[in-house]
C-alpha positions as CSV (number, residue, x, y, z in Angstrom):
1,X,13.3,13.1,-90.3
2,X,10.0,12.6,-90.7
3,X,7.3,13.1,-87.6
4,X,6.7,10.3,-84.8
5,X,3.5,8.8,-84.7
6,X,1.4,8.3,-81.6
7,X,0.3,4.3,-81.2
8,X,-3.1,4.2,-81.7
9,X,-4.7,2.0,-79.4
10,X,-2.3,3.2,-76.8
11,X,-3.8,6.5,-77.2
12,X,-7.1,5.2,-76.4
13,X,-6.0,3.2,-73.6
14,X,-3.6,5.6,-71.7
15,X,-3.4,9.2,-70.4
16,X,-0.4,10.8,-68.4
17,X,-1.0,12.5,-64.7
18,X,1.0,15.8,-64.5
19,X,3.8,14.0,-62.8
20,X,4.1,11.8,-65.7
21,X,2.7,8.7,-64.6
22,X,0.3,7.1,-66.7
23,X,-3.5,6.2,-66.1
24,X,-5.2,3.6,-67.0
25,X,-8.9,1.8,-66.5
26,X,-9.1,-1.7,-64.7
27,X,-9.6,-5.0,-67.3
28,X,-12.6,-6.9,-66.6
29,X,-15.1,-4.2,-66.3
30,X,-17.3,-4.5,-69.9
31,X,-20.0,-7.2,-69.9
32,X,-20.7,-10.3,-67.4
33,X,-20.7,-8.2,-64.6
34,X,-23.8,-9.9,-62.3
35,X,-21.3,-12.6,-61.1
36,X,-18.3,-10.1,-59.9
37,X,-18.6,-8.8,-56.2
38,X,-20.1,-5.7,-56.0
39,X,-16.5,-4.4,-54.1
40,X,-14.8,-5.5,-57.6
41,X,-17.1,-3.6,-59.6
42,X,-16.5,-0.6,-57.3
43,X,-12.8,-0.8,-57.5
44,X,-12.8,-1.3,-61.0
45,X,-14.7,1.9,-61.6
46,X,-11.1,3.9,-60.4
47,X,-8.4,4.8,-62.2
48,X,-5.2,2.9,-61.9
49,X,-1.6,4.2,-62.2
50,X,0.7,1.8,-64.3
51,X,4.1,0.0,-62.6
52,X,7.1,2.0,-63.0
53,X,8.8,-0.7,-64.9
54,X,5.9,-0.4,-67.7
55,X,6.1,3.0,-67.9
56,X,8.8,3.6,-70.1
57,X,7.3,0.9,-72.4
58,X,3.9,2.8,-72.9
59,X,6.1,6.0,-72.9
60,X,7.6,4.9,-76.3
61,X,4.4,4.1,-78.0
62,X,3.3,7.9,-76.8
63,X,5.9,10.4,-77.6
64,X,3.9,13.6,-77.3
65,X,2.5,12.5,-73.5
């Protein structure tokens, strides 16, 4: 049986807490950012912990998290 392979662009996108949750950046946060709120801008600057009921989906894609 050959070796699983980690997804790629999940890899980039997701990291695991040590409980096992994963981590991920907030959408919106790259390029046209003089028209967003400055409190959008600072919450989007924080880390954000996936829904349980994606978990298992990005889970999958990352067998070795």
């Amino acid at each position: 049986m050959p070796k699983m392979k980690s997804h790629s662009g999940a890899k980039k996108r997701f990291s695991f807490t040590g409980t096992g949750k994963v981590k991920y950046r907030h959408a919106k946060m790259r390029h046209i950012l003089t028209k967003k709120s400055q409190k959008m801008k600072r919450n989007g600057r924080k880390t954000c912990i996936l829904n349980a009921s994606d978990t298992p989906k990005i889970k999958a894609l990352l067998p070795h998290g």
